[in-house]
C-alpha positions as CSV (number, residue, x, y, z in Angstrom):
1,X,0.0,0.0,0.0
2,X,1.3,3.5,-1.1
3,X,1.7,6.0,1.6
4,X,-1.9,7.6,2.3
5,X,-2.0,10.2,-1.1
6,X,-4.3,13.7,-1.1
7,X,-8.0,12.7,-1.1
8,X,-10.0,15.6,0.1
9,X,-10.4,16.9,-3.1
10,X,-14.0,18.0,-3.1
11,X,-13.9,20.3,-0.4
12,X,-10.7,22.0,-0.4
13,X,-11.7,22.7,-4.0
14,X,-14.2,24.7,-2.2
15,X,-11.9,26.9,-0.7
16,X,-11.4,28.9,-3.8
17,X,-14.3,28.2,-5.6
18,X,-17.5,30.8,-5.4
19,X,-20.5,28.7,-6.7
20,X,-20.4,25.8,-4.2
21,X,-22.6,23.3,-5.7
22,X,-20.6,23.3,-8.9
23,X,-17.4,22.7,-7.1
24,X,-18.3,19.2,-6.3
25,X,-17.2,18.3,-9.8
26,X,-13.8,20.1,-9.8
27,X,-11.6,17.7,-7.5
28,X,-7.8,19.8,-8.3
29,X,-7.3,22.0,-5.5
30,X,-5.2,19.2,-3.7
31,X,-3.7,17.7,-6.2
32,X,-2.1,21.1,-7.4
33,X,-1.2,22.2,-4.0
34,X,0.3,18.9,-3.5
35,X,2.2,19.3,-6.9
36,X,3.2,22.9,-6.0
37,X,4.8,22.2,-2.3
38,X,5.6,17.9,-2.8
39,X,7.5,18.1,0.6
40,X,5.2,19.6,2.5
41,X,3.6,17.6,5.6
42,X,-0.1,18.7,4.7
43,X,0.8,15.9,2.3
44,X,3.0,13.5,3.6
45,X,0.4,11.1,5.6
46,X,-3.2,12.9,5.2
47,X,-5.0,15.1,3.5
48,X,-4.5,18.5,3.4
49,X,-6.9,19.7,6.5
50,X,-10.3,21.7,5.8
51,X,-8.3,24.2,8.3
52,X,-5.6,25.1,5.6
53,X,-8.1,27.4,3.9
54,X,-11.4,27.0,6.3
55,X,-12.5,28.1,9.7
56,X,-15.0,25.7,8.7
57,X,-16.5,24.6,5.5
58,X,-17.6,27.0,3.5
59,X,-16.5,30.0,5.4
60,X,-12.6,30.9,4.4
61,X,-9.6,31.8,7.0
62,X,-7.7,34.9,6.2
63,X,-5.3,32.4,4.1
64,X,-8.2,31.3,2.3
65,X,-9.7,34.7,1.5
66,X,-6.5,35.9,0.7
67,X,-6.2,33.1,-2.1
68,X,-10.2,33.7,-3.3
69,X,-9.2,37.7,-4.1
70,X,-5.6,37.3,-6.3
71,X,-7.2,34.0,-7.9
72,X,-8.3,35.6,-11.8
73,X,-10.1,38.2,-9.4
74,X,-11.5,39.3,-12.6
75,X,-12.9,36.1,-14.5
76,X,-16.9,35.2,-14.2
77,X,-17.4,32.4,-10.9
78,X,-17.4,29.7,-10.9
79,X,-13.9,28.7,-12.6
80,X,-14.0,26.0,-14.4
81,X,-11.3,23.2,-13.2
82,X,-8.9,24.1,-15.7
83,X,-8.3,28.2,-15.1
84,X,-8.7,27.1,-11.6
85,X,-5.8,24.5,-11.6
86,X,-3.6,26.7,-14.1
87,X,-4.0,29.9,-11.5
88,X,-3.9,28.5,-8.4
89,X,0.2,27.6,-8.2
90,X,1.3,31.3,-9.5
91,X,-1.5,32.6,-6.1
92,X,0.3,29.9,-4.3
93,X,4.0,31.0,-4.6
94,X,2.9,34.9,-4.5
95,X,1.4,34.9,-0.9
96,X,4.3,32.8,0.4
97,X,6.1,36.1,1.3
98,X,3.0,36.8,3.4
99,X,1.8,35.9,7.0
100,X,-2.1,35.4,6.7
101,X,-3.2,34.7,10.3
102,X,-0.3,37.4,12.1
103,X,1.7,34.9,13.6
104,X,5.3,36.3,12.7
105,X,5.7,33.0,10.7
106,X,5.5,33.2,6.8
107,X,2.6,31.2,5.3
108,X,5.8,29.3,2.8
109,X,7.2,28.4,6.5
110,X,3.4,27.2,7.7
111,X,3.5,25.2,4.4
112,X,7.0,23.1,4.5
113,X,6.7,22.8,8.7
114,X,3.0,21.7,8.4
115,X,1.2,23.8,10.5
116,X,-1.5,26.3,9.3
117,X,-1.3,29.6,7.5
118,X,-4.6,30.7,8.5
119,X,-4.4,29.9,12.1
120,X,-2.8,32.1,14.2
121,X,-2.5,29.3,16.7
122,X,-1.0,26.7,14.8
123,X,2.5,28.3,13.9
124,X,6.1,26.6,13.9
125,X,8.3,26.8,16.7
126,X,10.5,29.4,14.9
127,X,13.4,29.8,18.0
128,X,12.8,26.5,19.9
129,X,12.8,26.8,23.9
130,X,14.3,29.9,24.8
131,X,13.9,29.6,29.0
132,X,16.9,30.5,30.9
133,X,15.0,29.0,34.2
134,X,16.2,26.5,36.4
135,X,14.2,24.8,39.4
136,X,15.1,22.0,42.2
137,X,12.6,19.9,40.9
138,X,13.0,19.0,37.0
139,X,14.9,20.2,33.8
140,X,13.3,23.3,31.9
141,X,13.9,23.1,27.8
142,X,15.5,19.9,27.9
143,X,14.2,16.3,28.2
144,X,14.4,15.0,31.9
145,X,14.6,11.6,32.8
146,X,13.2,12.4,36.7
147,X,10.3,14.4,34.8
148,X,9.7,11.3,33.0
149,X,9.7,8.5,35.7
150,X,7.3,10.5,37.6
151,X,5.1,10.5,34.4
152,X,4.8,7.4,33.5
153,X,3.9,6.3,37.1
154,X,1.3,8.5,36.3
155,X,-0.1,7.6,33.1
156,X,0.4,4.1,33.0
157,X,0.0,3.3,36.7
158,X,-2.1,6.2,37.7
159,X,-0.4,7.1,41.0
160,X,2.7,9.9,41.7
161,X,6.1,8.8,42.7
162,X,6.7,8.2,46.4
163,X,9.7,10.3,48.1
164,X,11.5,7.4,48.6
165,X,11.4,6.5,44.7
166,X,12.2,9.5,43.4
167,X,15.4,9.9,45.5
168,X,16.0,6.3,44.7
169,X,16.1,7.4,41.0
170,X,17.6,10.5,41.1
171,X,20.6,8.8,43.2
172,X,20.6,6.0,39.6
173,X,24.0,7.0,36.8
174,X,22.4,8.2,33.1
175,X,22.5,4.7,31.9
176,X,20.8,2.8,35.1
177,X,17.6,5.9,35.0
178,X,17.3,5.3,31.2
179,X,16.9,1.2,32.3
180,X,14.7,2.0,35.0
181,X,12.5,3.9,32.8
182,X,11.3,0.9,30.7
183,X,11.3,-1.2,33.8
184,X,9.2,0.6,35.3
185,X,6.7,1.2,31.6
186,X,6.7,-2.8,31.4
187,X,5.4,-3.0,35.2
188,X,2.8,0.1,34.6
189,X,1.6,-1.3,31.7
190,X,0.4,-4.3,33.5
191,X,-1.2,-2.3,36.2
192,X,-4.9,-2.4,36.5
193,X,-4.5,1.6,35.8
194,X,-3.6,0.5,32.3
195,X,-5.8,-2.4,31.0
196,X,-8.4,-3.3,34.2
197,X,-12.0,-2.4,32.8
198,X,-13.2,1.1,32.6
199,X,-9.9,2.3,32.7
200,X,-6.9,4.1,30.3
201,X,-6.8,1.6,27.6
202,X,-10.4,0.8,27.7
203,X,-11.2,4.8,27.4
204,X,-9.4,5.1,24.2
205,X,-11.6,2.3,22.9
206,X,-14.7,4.4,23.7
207,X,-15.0,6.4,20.7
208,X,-14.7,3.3,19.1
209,X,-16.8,0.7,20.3
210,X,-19.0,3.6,21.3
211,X,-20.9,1.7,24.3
212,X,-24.6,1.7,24.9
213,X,-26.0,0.1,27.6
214,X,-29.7,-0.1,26.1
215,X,-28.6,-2.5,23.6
216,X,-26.2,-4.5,25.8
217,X,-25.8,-8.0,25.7
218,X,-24.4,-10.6,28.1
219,X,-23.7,-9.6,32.1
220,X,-26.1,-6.7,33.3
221,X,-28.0,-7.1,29.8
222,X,-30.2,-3.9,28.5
223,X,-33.5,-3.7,27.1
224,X,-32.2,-4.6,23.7
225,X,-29.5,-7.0,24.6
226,X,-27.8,-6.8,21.0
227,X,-24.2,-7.9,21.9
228,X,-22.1,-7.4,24.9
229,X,-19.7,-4.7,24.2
230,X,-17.3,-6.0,26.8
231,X,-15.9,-8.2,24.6
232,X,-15.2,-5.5,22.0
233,X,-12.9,-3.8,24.6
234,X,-11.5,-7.3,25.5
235,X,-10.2,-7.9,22.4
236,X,-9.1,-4.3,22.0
237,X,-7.1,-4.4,25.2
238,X,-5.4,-8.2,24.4
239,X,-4.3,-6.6,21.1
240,X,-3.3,-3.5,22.5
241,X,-0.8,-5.1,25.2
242,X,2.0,-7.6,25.6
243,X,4.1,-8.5,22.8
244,X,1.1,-8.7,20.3
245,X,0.5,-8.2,16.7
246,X,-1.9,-4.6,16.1
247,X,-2.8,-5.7,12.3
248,X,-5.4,-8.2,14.7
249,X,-7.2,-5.1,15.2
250,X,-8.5,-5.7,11.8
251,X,-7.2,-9.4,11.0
252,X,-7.6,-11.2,14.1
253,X,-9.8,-14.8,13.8
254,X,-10.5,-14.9,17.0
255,X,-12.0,-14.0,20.9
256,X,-11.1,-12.4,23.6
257,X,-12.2,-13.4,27.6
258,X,-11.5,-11.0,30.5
259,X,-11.0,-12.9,34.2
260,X,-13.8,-12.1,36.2
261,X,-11.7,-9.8,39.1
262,X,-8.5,-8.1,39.1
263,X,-5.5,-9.0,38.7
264,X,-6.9,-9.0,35.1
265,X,-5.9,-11.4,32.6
266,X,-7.1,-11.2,28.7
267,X,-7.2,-14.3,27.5
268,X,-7.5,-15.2,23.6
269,X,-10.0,-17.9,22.9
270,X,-10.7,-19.9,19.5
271,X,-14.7,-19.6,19.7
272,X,-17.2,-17.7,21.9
273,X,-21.0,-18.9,21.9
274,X,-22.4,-15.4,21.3
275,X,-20.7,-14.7,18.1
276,X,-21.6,-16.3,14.9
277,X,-19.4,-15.0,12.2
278,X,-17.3,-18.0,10.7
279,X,-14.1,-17.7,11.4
280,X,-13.0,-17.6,7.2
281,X,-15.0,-14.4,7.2
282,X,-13.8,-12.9,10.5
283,X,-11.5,-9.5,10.5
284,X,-10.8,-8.3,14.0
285,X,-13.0,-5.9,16.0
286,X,-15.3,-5.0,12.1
287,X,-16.7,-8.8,12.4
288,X,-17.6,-8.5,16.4
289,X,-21.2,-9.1,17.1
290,X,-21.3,-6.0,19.2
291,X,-19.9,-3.9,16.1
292,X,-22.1,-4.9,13.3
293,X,-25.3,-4.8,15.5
294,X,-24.7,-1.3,16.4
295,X,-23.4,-0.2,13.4
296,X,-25.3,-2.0,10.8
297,X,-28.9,-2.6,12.6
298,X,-31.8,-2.7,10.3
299,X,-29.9,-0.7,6.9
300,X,-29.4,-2.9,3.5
301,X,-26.4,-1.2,2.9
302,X,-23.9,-1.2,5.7
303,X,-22.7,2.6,5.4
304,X,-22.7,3.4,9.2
305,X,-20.4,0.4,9.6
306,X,-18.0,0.8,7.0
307,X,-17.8,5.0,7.9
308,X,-17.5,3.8,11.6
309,X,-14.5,1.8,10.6
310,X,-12.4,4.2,8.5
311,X,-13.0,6.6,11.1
312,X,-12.3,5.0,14.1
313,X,-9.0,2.8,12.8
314,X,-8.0,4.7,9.8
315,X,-8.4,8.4,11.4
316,X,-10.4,9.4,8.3
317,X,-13.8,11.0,8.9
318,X,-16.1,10.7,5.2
319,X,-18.4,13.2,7.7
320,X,-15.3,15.6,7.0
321,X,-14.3,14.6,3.5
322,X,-11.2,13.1,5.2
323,X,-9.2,10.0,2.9
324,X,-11.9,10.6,-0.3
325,X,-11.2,8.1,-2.9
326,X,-13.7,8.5,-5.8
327,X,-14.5,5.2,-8.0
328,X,-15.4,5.0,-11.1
329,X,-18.9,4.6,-12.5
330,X,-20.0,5.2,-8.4
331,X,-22.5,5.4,-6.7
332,X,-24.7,2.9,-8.1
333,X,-27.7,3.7,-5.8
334,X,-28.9,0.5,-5.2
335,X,-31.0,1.1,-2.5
336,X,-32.7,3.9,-3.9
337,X,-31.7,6.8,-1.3
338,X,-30.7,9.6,-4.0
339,X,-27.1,9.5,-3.4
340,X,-26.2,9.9,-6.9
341,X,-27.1,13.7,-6.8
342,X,-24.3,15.6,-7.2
343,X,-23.8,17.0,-3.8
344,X,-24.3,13.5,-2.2
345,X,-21.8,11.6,-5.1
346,X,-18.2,13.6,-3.7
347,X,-18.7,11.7,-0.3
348,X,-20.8,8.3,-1.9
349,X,-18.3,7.5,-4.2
350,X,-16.1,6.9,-1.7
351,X,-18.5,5.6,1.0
352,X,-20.4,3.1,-1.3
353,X,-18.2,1.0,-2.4
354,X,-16.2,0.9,1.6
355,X,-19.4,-0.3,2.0
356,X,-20.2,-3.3,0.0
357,X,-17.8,-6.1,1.4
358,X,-20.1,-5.6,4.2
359,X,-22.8,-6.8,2.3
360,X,-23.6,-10.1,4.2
361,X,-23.2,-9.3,7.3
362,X,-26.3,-8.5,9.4
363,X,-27.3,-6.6,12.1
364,X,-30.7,-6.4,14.0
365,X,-32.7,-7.7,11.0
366,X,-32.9,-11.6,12.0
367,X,-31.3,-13.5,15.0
368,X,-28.2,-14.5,15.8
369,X,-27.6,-10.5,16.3
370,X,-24.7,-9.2,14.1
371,X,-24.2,-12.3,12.9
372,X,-22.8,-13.1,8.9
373,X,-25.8,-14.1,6.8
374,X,-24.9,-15.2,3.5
375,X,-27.6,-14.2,0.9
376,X,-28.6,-11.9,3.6
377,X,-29.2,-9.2,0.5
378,X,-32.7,-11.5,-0.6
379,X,-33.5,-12.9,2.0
380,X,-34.5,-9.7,3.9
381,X,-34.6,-6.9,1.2
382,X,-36.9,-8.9,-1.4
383,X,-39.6,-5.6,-2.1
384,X,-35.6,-3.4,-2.8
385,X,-35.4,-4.7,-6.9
386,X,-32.3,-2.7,-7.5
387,X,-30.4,-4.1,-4.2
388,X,-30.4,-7.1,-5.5
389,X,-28.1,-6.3,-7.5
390,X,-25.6,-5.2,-5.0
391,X,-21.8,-6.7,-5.3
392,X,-19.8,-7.8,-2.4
393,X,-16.7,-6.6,-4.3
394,X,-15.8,-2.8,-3.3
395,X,-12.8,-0.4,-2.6
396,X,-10.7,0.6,-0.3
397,X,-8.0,3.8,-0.5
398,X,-8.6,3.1,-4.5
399,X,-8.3,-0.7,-4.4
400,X,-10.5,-3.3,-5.6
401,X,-11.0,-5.9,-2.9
402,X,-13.5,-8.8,-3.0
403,X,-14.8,-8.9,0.6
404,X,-14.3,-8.0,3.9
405,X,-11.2,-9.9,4.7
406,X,-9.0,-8.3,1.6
407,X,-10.4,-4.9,2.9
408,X,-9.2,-5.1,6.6
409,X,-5.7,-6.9,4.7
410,X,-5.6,-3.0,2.9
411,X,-6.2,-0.9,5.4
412,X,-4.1,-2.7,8.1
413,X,-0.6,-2.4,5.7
414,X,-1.8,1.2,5.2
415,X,-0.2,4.6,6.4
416,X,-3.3,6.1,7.8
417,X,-3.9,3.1,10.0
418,X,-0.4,3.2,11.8
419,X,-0.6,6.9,11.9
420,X,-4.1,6.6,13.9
421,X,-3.0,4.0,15.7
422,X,0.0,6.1,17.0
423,X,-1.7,9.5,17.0
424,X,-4.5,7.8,19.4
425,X,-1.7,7.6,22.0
426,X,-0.5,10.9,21.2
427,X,-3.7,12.3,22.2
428,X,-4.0,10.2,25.4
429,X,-0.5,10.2,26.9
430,X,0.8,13.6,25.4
431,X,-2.5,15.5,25.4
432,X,-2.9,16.9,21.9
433,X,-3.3,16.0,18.0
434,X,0.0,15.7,16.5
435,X,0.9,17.4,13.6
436,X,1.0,15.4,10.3
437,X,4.8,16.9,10.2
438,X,5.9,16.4,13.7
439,X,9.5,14.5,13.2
440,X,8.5,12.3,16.4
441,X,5.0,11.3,15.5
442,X,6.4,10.7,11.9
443,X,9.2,8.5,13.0
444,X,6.7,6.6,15.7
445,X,3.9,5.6,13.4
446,X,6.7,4.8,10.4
447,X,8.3,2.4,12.9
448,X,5.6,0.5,14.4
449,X,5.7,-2.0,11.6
450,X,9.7,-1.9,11.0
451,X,11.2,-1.1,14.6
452,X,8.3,-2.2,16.4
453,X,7.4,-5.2,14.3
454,X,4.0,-4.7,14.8
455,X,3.8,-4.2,18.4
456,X,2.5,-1.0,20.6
457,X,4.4,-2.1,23.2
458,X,7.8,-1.2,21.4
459,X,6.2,2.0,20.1
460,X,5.5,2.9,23.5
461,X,9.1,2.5,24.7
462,X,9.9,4.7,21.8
463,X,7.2,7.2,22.7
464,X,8.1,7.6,26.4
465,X,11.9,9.3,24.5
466,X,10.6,11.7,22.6
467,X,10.8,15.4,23.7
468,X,7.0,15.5,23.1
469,X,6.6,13.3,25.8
470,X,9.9,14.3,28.2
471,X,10.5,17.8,27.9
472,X,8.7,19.5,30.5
């Protein structure tokens, strides 16, 4: 798989663009910026952000509206894709000189450091740390092992240092704190702080698995007892810990059991009684009964699911025209709900055929819940005449695949899923988005397959080095 390539094409061709609806059809604006600055992060593992030129779609940032009045200020709107494609690098290079948002940085710096020239708050740290302070208690400017240790006791084990440890470590040589520091990670990340239920790993699953207890199958069942998210977060934690594989996010064959009280031990099993998928057509956490019951429910066409799934492992949002990858001849329509209008078509094309691998696997309609139900398409949908016709082949990041299991295999070699994966812990361990250009970030989600082989574990022992996470 290619390195995740520009795909928001039908809405940052709406930065420039003054008739909205006809924009839809003119899917260059990335493509040329990408062409004009080829190094640039905006480009490197996502999209180029709404944000570059939005505050949010349509209004414009100053960087934005500064592009809309020197593009062919003069020619009748709306441009059609070729003036626009032809102008747009000449606007480009001539505003580079010029800082949009009034940050001090130049909106050419914004572009090659990744950050945003119409954002006055996203700006690149032009001079580094400049403090001359010093303190008794930890290293100012500079990454500090003592600062560190105390950290991780905190966010993988969820308590502060005691006195008697931290003068214990301070009194360690360079080489015996840095030894101590992944001793001490490896021990956290066994404590119930890290993967007991309800706790740190389990509340990055959230968004997710996105529990509801009305629907909940299993212990402490609710009114609809659909399927027992528990084991969702299970399996997320088992793959998440220990020296495990985190392409069984999407690939894994099989279950997950959680011991009954602490200490808790995941424990992978072959077979559970409440799930029904087979175990050729299973793919990780998209194939648990709790996911497609939720997800899927009563709709023919399993678009909640397959959004659900780009979004919550691939970091790509279709809601936000995030990793659009138009096919051909798409969409069909087969159910009948318009979405070959225009308007609906820049996001369907895409979203239609992620879909269709789904195809046969069921949701609410018929018992066993979320459950894979081959012929599931006339069995249930008999009165739909054109979803019959619906294929099981579809597409992922511009690939054909032929079901479910070849479109987990795609997006689990892919960039974006690596990059989520890493910028989930980002978020949760350093507190904020990373930047798509952010030399750490970039060189954690790179390695998690190569240095890492695979395993968050390793990332995390890389993570816990960075100056993101050590500098105080």
């Amino acid at each position: 798989m290619p390195p995740l390539k520009v795909g928001t094409q039908q809405l940052f061709t709406l930065l420039l663009l003054l008739a909205p609806s006809s924009a839809w059809a003119i899917p260059t604006a990335p493509r040329v910026f990408c062409e004009t600055y080829p190094t640039s992060p905006h480009c490197r593992t996502s999209d180029p952000p709404c944000t570059l030129c939005h505050l949010a779609p349509p209004p414009r940032n100053s960087f934005g509206s500064a592009i809309e009045a020197m593009l062919l200020p003069g020619q009748m709107r709306p441009l059609s894709a070729q003036d626009f494609a032809a102008a747009l690098p000449a606007v480009l290079h001539a505003l580079e000189g010029g800082d949009a948002d009034g940050d001090t940085s130049d909106n050419l710096t914004e572009i090659q450091a990744g950050t945003l020239p119409g954002d006055a708050m996203s700006h690149p740290d032009m001079g580094g740390c400049q403090s001359t302070l010093t303190n008794p208690y930890y290293g100012v400017c500079r990454y500090d092992r003592a600062f560190v240790y105390g950290k991780i006791l905190i966010d993988f084990c969820g308590r502060s240092p005691t006195r008697d440890e931290k003068i214990a470590f301070n009194a360690l040589g360079e080489a015996a704190q840095v030894t101590e520091l992944d001793a001490t990670l490896d021990r956290c990340m066994a404590s119930e702080h890290w993967i007991g239920p309800d706790r740190r790993l389990w509340s990055m699953a959230y968004i997710k698995i996105r529990p509801n207890r009305a629907f909940k199958s299993g212990v402490d069942p609710g009114a609809i007892p659909a399927g027992d998210y528990n084991d969702d977060f299970n399996y997320f934690t088992y793959v998440h810990t220990g020296d495990r594989d985190i392409r069984d996010l999407l690939l894994g064959q099989y279950y997950v059991t959680r011991s009954a009280s602490a200490p808790t031990v995941y424990t992978r099993v072959e077979d559970m009684t409440e799930h029904s998928v087979p175990r050729e057509r299973r793919a990780g956490m998209l194939t648990q009964r709790w996911f497609l019951a939720y997800f899927i429910m009563f709709a023919p066409l399993q678009r909640a699911a397959a959004a659900q799934a780009y979004r919550s492992f691939l970091g790509l949002d279709l809601a936000r025209l995030e990793g659009l990858y138009p096919v051909a001849q798409e969409p069909v329509d087969y159910d009948e709900r318009g979405v070959s209008q225009p308007v609906c078509a820049a996001c369907h094309s895409t979203l239609d055929p992620l879909s269709y691998p789904f195809r046969d696997y069921d949701g609410l309609v018929s018992m066993p819940y979320g459950a894979y139900q081959p012929g599931r398409v006339s069995r249930f949908f008999p009165f739909m005449t054109n979803f019959q016709a619906v294929p099981e082949a579809g597409s992922i990041f511009g690939q054909r695949v032929n079901n479910l299991r070849e479109w987990a295999t795609v997006a689990a070699a892919s960039d974006a899923f690596y990059a989520a994966t890493v910028s989930d812990y980002w978020h949760a361990l350093i507190g904020s988005n990373p930047d798509a250009g952010n030399t750490e970030y970039v060189a954690l989600w790179q390695g998690l397959r190569t240095t890492d082989n695979y395993q968050v574990r390793s990332m995390l022992h890389r993570l816990i080095r960075t100056n993101a996470y050590g500098v105080p």
